[in-house]
C-alpha positions as CSV (number, residue, x, y, z in Angstrom):
1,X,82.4,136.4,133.2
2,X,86.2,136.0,133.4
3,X,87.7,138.3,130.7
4,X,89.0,136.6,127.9
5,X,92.6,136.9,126.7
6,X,93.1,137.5,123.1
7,X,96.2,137.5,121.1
8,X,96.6,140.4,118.5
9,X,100.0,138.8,116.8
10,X,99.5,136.9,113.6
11,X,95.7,138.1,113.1
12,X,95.8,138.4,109.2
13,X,97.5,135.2,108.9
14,X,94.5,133.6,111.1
15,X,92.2,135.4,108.4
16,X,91.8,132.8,106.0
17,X,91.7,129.6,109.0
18,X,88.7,132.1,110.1
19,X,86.7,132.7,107.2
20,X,86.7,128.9,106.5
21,X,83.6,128.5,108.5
22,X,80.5,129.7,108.5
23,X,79.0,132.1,110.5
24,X,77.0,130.0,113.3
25,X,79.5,126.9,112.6
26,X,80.1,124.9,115.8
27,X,83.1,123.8,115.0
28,X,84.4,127.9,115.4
29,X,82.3,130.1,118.0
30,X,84.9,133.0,117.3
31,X,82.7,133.1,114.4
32,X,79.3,133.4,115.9
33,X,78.1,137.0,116.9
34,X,77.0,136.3,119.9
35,X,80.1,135.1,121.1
36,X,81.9,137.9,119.8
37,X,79.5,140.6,121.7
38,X,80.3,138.3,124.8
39,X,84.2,138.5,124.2
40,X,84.6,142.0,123.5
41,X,82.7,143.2,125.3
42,X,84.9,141.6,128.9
43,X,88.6,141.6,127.5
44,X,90.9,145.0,128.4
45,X,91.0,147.1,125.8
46,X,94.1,147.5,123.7
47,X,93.9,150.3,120.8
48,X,96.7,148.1,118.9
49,X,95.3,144.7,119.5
50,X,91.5,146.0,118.6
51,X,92.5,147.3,115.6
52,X,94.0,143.9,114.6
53,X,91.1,142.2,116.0
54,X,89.0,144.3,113.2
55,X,91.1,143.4,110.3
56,X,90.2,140.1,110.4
57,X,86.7,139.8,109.0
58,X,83.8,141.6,108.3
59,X,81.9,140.3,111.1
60,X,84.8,140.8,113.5
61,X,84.4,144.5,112.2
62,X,81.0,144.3,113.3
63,X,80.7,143.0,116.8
64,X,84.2,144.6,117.9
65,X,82.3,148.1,116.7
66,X,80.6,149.1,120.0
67,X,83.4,148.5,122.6
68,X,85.7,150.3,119.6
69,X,83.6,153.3,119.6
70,X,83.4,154.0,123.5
71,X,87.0,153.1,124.4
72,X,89.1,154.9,121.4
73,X,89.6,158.3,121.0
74,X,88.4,160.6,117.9
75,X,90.7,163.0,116.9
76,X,89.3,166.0,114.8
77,X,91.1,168.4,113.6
78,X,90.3,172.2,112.6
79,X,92.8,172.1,109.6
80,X,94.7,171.5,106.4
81,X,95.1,167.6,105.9
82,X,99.1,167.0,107.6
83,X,100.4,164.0,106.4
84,X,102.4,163.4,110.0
85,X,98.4,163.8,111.2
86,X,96.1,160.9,110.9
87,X,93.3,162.7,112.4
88,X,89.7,163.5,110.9
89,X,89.5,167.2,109.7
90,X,86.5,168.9,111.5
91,X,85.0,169.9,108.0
92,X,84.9,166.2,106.5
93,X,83.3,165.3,110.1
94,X,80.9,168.0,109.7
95,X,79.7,166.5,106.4
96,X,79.7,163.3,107.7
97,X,77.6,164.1,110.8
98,X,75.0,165.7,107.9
99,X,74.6,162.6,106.1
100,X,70.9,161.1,106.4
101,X,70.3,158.0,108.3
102,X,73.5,158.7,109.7
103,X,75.3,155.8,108.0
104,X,78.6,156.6,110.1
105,X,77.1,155.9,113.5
106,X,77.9,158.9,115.1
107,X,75.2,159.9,116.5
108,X,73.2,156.4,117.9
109,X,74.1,153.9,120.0
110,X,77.2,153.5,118.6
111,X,78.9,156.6,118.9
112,X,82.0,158.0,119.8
113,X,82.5,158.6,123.7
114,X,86.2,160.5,123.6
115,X,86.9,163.3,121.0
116,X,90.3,165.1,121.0
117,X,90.3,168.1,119.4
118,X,93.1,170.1,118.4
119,X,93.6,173.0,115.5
120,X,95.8,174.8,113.1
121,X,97.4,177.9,113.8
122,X,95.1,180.6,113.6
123,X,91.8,178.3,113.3
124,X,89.0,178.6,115.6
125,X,86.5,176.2,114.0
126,X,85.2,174.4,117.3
127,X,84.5,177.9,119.1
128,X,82.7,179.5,116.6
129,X,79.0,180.5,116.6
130,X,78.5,178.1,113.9
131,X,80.2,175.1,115.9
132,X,77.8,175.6,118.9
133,X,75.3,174.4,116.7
134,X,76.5,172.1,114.0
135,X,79.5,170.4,116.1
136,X,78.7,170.9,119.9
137,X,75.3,170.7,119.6
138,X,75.0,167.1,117.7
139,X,78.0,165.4,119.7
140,X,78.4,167.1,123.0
141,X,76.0,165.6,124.9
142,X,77.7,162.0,124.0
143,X,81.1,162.7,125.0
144,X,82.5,161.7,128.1
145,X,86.2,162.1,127.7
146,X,87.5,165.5,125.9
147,X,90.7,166.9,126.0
148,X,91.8,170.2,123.8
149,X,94.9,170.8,122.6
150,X,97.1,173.4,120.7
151,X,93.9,175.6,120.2
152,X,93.2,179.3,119.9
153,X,90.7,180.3,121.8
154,X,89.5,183.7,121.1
155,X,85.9,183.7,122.5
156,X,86.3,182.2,126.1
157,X,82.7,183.0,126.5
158,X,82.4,179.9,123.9
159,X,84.4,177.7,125.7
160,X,82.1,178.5,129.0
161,X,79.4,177.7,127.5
162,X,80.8,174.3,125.5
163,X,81.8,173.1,129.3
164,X,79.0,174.4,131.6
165,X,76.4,173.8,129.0
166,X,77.0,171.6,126.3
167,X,78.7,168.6,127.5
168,X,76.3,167.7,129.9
169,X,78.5,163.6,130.8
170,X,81.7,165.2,130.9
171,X,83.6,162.8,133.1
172,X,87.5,164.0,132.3
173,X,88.8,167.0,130.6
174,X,92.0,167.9,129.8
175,X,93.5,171.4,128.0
176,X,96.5,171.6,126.9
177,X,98.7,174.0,125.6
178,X,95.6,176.3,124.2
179,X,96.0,180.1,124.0
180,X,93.6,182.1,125.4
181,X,92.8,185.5,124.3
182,X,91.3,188.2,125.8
183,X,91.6,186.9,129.6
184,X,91.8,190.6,130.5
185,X,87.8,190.6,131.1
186,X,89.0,188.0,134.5
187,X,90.4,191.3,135.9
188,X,87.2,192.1,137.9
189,X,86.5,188.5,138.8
190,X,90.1,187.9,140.1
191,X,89.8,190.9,142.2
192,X,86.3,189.6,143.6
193,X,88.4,186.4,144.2
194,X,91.0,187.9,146.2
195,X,88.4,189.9,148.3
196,X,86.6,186.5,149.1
197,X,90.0,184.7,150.1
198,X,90.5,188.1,152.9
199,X,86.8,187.1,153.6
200,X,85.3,190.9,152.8
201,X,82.5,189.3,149.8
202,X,80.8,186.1,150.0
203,X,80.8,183.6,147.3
204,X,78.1,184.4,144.4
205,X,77.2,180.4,143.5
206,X,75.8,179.2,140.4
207,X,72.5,178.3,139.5
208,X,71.6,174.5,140.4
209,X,71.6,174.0,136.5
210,X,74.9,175.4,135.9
211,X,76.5,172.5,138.1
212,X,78.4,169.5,136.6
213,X,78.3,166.9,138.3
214,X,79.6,163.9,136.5
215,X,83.1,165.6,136.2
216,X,85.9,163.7,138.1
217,X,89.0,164.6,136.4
218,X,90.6,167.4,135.4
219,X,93.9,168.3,133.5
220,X,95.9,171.5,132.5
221,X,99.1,172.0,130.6
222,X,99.4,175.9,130.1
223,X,102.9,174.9,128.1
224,X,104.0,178.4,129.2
225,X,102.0,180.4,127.2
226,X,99.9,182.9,129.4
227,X,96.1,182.5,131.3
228,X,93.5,180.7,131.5
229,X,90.4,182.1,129.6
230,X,87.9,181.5,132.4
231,X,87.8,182.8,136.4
232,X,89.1,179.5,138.3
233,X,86.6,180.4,141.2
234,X,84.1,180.2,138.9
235,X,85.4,177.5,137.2
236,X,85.0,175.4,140.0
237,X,82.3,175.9,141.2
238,X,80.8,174.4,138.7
239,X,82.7,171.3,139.1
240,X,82.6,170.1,142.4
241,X,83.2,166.8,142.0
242,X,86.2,166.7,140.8
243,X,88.4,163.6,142.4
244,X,91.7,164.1,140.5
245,X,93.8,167.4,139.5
246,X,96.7,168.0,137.6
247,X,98.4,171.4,136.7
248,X,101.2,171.3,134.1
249,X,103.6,174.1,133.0
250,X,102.4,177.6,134.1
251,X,105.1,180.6,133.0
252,X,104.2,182.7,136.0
253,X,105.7,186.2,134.8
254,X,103.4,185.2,131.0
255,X,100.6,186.7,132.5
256,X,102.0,190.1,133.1
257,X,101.1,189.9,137.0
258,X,105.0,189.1,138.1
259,X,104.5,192.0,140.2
260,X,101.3,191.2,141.9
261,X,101.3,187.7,143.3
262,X,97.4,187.9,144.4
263,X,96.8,188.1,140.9
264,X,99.7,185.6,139.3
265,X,98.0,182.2,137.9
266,X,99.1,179.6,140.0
267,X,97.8,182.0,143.1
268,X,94.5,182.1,141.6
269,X,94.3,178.5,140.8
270,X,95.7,177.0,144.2
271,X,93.3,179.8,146.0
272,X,90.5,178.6,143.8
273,X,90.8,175.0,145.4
274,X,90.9,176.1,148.9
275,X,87.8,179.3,148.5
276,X,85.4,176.6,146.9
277,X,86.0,174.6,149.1
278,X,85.6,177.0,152.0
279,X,83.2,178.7,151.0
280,X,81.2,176.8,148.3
281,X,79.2,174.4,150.5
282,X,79.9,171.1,152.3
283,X,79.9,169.1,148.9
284,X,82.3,172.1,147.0
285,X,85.2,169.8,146.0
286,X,84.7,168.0,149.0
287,X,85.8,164.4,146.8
288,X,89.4,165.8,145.9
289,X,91.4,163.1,146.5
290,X,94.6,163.6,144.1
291,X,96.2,166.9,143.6
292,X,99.4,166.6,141.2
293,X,101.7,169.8,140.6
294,X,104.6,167.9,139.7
295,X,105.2,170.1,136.9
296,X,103.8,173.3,138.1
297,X,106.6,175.3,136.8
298,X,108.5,174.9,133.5
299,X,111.7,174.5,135.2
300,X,112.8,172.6,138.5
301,X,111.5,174.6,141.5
302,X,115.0,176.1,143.7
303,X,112.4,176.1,146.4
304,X,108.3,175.2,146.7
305,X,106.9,179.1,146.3
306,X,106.2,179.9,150.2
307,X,103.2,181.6,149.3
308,X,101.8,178.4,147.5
309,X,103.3,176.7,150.6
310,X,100.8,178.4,152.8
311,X,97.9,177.6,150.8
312,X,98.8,174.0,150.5
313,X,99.0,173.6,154.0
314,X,96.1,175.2,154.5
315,X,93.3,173.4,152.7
316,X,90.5,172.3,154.5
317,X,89.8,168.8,152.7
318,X,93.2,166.6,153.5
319,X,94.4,165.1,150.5
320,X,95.1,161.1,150.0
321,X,97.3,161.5,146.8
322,X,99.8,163.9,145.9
323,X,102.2,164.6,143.5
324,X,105.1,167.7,143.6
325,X,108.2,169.0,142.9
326,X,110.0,170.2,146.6
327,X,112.4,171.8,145.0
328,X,116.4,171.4,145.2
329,X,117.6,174.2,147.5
330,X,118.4,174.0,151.3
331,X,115.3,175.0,152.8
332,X,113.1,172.4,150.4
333,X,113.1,170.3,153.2
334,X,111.3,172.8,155.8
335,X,108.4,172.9,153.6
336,X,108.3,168.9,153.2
337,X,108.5,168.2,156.4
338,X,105.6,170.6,157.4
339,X,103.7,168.7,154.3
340,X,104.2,165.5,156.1
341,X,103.3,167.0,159.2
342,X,100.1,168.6,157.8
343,X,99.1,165.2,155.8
344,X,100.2,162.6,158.0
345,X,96.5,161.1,158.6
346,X,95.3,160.9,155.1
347,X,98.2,160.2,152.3
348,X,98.1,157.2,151.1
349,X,100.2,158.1,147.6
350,X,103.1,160.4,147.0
351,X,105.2,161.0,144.4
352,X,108.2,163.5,145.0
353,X,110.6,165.3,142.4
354,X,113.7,167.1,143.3
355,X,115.7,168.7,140.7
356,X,119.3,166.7,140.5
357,X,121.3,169.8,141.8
358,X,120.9,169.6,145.4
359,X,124.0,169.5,147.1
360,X,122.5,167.2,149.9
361,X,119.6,165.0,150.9
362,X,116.8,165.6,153.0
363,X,117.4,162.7,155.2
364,X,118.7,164.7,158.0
365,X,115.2,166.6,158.3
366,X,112.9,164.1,157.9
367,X,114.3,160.6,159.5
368,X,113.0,162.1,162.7
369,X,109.8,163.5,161.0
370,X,106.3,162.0,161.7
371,X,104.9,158.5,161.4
372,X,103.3,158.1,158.3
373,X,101.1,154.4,158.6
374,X,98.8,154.8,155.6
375,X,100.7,155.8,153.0
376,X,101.5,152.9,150.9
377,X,103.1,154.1,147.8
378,X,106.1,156.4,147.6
379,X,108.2,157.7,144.4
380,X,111.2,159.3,144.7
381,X,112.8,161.0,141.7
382,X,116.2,162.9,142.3
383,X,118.2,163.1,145.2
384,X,115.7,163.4,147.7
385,X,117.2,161.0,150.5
386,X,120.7,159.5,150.2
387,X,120.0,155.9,151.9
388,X,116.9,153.7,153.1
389,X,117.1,155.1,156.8
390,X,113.1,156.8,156.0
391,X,111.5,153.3,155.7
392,X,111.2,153.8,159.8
393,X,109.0,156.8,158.9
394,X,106.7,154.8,156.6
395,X,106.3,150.9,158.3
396,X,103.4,149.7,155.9
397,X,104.7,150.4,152.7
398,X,104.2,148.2,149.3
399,X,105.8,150.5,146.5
400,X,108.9,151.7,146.5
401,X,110.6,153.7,143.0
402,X,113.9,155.7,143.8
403,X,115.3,156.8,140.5
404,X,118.1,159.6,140.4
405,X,116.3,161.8,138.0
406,X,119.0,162.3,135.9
407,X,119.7,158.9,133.4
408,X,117.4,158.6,130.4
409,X,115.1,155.4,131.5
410,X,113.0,154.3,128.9
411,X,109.9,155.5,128.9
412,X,108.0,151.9,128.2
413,X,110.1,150.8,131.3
414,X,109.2,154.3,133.7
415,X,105.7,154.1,132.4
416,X,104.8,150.5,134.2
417,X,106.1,152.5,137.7
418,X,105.4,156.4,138.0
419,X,102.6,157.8,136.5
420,X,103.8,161.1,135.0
421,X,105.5,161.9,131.7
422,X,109.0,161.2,131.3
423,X,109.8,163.9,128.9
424,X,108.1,166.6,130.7
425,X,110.6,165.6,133.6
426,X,113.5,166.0,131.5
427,X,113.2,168.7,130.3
428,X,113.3,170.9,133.4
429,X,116.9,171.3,133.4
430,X,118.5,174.6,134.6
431,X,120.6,176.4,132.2
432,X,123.9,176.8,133.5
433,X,123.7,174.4,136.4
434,X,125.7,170.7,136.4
435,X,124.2,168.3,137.8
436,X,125.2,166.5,141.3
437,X,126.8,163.4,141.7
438,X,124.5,160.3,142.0
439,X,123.5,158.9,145.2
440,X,124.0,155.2,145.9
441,X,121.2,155.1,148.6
442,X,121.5,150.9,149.2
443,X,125.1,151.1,149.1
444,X,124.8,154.3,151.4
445,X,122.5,151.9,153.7
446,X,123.7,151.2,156.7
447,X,121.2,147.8,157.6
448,X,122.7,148.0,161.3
449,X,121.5,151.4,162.2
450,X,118.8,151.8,164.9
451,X,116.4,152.5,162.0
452,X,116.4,149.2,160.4
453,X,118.2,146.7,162.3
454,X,114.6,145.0,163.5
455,X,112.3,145.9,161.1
456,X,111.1,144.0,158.8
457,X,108.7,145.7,155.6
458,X,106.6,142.8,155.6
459,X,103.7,144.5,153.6
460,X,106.2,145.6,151.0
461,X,105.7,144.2,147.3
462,X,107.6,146.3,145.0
463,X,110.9,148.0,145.1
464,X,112.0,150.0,142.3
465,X,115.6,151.1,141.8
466,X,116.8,152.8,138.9
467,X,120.5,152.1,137.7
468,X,122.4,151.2,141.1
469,X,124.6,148.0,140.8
470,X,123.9,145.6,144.3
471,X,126.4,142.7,145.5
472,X,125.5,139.5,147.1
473,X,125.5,141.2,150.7
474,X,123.3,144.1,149.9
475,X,120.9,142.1,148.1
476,X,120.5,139.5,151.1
477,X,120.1,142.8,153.4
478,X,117.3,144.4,151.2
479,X,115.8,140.5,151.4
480,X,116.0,140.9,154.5
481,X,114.5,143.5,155.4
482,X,111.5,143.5,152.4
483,X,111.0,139.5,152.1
484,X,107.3,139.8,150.3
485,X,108.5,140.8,147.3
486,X,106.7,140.4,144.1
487,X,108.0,143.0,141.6
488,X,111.7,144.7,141.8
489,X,113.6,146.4,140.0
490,X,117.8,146.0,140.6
491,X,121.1,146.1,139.3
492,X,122.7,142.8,139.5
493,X,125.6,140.6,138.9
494,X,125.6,136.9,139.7
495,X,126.2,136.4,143.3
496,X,123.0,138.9,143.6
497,X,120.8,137.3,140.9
498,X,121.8,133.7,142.9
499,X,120.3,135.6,146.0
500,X,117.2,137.1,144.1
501,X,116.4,133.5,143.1
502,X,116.6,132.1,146.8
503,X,115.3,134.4,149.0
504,X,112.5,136.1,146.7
505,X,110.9,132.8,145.3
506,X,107.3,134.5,144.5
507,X,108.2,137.2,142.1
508,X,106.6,137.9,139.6
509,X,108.5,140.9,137.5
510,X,112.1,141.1,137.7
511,X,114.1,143.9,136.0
512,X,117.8,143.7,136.0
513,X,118.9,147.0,135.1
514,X,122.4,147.2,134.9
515,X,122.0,143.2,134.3
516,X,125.5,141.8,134.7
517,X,124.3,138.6,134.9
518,X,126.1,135.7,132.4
519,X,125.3,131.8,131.8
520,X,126.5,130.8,135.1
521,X,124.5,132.7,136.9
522,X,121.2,132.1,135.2
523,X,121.6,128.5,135.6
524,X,123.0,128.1,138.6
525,X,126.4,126.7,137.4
526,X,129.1,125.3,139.5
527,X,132.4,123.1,138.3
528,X,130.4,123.0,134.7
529,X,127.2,121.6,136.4
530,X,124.0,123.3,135.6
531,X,121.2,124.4,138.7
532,X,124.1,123.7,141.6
533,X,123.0,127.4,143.0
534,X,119.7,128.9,142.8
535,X,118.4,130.2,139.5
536,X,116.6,131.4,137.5
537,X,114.6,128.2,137.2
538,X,113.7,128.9,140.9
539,X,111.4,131.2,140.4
540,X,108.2,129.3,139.7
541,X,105.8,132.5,139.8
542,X,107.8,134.8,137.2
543,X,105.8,136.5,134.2
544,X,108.3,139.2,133.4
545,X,111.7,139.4,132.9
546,X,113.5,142.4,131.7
547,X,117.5,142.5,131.1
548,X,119.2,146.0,130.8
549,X,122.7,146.6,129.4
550,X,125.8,145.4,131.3
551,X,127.0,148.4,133.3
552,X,130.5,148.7,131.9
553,X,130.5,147.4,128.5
554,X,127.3,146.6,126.1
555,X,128.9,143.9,124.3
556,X,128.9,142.1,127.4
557,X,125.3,141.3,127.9
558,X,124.8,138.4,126.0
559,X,122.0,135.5,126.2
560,X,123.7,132.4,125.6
561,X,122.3,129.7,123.9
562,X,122.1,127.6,126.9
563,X,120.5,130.2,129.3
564,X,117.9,130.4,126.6
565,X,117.2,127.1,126.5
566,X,118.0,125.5,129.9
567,X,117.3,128.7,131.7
568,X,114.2,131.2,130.4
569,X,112.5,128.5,128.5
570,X,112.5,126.3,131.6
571,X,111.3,129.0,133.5
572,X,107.5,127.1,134.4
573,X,105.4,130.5,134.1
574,X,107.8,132.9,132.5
575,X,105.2,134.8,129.5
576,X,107.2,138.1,129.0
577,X,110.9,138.4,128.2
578,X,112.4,141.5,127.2
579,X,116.6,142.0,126.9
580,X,118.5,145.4,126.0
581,X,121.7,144.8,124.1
582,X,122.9,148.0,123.8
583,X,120.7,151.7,124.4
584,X,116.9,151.9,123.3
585,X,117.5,148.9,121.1
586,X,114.8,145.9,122.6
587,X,114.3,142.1,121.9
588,X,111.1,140.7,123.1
589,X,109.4,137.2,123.3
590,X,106.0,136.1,124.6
């Protein structure tokens, strides 16, 4: 069945026009429950729109129950009540789990699927003997999604047992910012570790019913503050099918090894990856597909670690995905290169960081690198290369984001093109350190060179740029050279929105961001006569419009009343409009 699209706005005013009929009425099969089972069962979830959907009757409640319950997330807490904290504390949800005939649903058909559990300072409710029993033991064989946070745990032996044992479905974990205590019993196991990695002991693996299976994805956000509670070696090997990895955060002089790298935590946890799969068996990790350590270290890396470099490059299963900071220093580049190199068969997805205080690009050492044919999506945050000459390098591209990683972009915008959290980004500033000047890399472009001047991206579909301002030529150049565009991001003023409108006549999301576009340029105006030029009227496929701020003054961006009316409500299949007057302040029709 084709998924249905439902429209949250204006639900409670509907209430009443609802409730008119009766239930099994013809004239309104929004009100008969089997129509309702059908229709939310098939359209995306939307925690903001379902909850609308459920305020509107009683029945609606009903049938919109089941698809609720395994798509939204359960936060319990271990705590006082928090006004600023709308979650469920973990004692009201024991008594409720103790009720008879279970008159919550929480433990039937239509239970929760995703808890998130997180505690007050100096609780330790959910790894407690008591909770093995009374909270584990009633819900953790339904849960599916789990993630951790701001926990203390003081018996890791608990949380071993709550992962290997008690949450049999677990499909994606995530921990984050828990404090471990007691990780000095990993001593001995680290040690074994090491002494496996210099190939002097074999691999002890686990029992066949220790293994879970159904895990795919797992994330880890130390937030600086020491180990983890539990071996890594052993860790994995009793999840080797895990598919995606992320590592956040990791203070590596908090665990008190800054003098020992063999023993340091992001060692450990890189050399984890490569001994399991090694030495664990052919199907050991053997699906790991996406490995991101964007944000290994709380600040931006001055270099990638060369020790971690030699483990990277050494891992036996070749990664499709992969996510990084290079670092910003002179010899970040060596280390990329080699990566290339090393992954040039297999990536498919890469997203790179460099910190904005690099005093050049790395264009010099990697325009001549190697052919990369299969990767098809490549972010670039920071100053990373300083024009489009690297396109030769990457011939069947379709997504292209090149932000400067230094202005604020809002995160709603961000979020649509790089998957990774804006804030986290940030805030790994160096103390001390200005940052560089911004590179220009279209204006820096030179379309002639022996790179570009016959290719053509023709398998290219979005191109992202962050806040560079284009004129008429540069546009027609970049239309030239990418002319399947259906989503892209640019600075513009009119003579490039005219251009836009011309040559890239099937998009279907257009950001302006700095949008210097007025009237006449929207409509196309010439000697006082609208849709002379090409405009925006032109654009028959368009869904999304958004218009930034004007890139010198604020006050300037202004929708007239005529490129409202003659222009973006012309617009045959324009749905979403968004326009910025001045900083983080939005307007937005549908």
């Amino acid at each position: 069945m084709k998924p249905v699209k439902l429209n949250a706005d204006g639900v409670t005013e509907k209430k009443k026009k609802l409730q008119h009929f009766a239930v099994g009425d013809d004239k309104n099969p929004l009100m008969i429950d089997l129509v309702l089972k059908c229709v939310f069962s098939s359209i995306p979830f939307n925690c903001k729109d379902f909850k609308n959907y459920r305020l509107v009757c009683r029945l609606w409640l009903k049938e919109s129950l089941p698809r609720w319950r395994k798509e939204a997330w359960l936060h319990v807490r271990d705590g006082p009540r928090r006004q600023d904290n709308p979650s469920l504390l973990l004692k009201d949800f024991l008594q409720m789990l103790n009720m008879p005939d279970d008159p919550h649903h929480l433990l039937g058909e239509k239970k929760f699927h995703k808890y998130k559990l997180s505690s007050a300072s100096g609780r330790t409710g959910f790894f407690s003997e008591s909770s093995m029993t009374q909270f584990w033991g009633k819900v953790g064989a339904s849960i599916t999604h789990l993630k951790i946070m701001d926990t203390r745990v003081q018996q890791c032996d608990l949380l071993a047992r709550v992962l290997f044992e008690m949450t049999p479905n677990l499909v994606f974990l995530s921990l984050e910012r828990n404090i471990y205590e007691g990780p000095h019993y990993r001593f001995i196991e680290d040690v074994v570790h090491i002494r496996i990695m210099a190939g002097k002991t074999e691999i002890e693996k686990p029992n066949p019913s220790e293994v879970q299976n159904n895990l795919t994805h797992f994330e880890i956000n130390w937030g600086g503050i020491g180990r983890f509670g539990i071996n890594w070696l052993y860790f994995f090997l009793r999840f080797p099918n895990i598919k995606s990895l992320k590592t956040q955060e990791i203070d590596e002089n908090a665990d008190g090894h800054d003098n020992d790298w063999e023993l340091s935590e992001p060692y450990l946890f890189v050399t984890s990856v490569r001994a399991v799969q090694e030495y664990g068996g052919p199907d050991s990790l053997a699906k790991l597909e996406y490995f991101d350590i964007l944000n290994l270290k709380l600040i931006a890396n001055e270099e990638y670690p060369r020790r971690a470099m030699r483990i990277s490059l050494t891992t036996p299963v070749l990664l499709t995905s992969l996510s990084l900071d290079v670092g910003w220093g002179r010899d970040s580049g060596t280390f990329f290169y080699a990566m290339l190199v090393y992954l040039r068969d297999t990536l498919k997805k890469l997203l790179v960081y460099r910190g904005p205080y690099a005093q050049e690009s790395l264009s010099n050492t990697l325009c001549a690198g190697p052919l990369l044919p299969d990767l098809v999506e490549l972010r670039l945050i920071g100053p990373v290369f300083e024009n489009l000459n690297f396109l030769s390098i990457f011939p069947n591209l379709k997504t292209l984001v090149i932000f400067d990683g230094q202005t604020q972009i809002e995160t709603e915008v961000l979020h649509s093109y790089v998957d990774f959290a804006l804030q986290q980004l940030s805030q790994k500033e160096i103390p001390g350190r200005a940052f560089t000047d911004k590179i220009n890399v279209i204006a820096n472009t030179d379309f002639t060179s022996e790179q570009l001047k016959c290719r053509e991206m023709t398998h290219m579909r979005e191109f992202i740029v962050g806040h560079e301002l284009c004129n008429r030529e540069q546009v027609e150049k970049l239309a030239k050279l990418m002319p399947g565009l259906t989503k892209l991001r640019l600075g513009l003023g009119n003579s490039g929105f005219q251009v836009v409108c011309e040559k890239w006549n099937k998009l279907r999301h257009l950001d302006t961001e700095p949008f210097d576009v007025d009237e006449d340029g929207i409509l196309g105006i010439e000697n006082d006569e609208k849709y002379r030029h090409s405009n925006l009227t032109d654009l028959k496929e368009l869904t999304t419009l958004r218009m930034g701020i004007h890139s010198t003054d604020a006050e300037k961006g202004r929708l007239t009343n005529a490129s409202i009316i003659d222009g973006i409500l012309v617009a045959e299949s324009l749905r979403n409009v968004s326009f910025q007057r001045v900083p983080k302040v939005f307007f937005t029709t549908y």
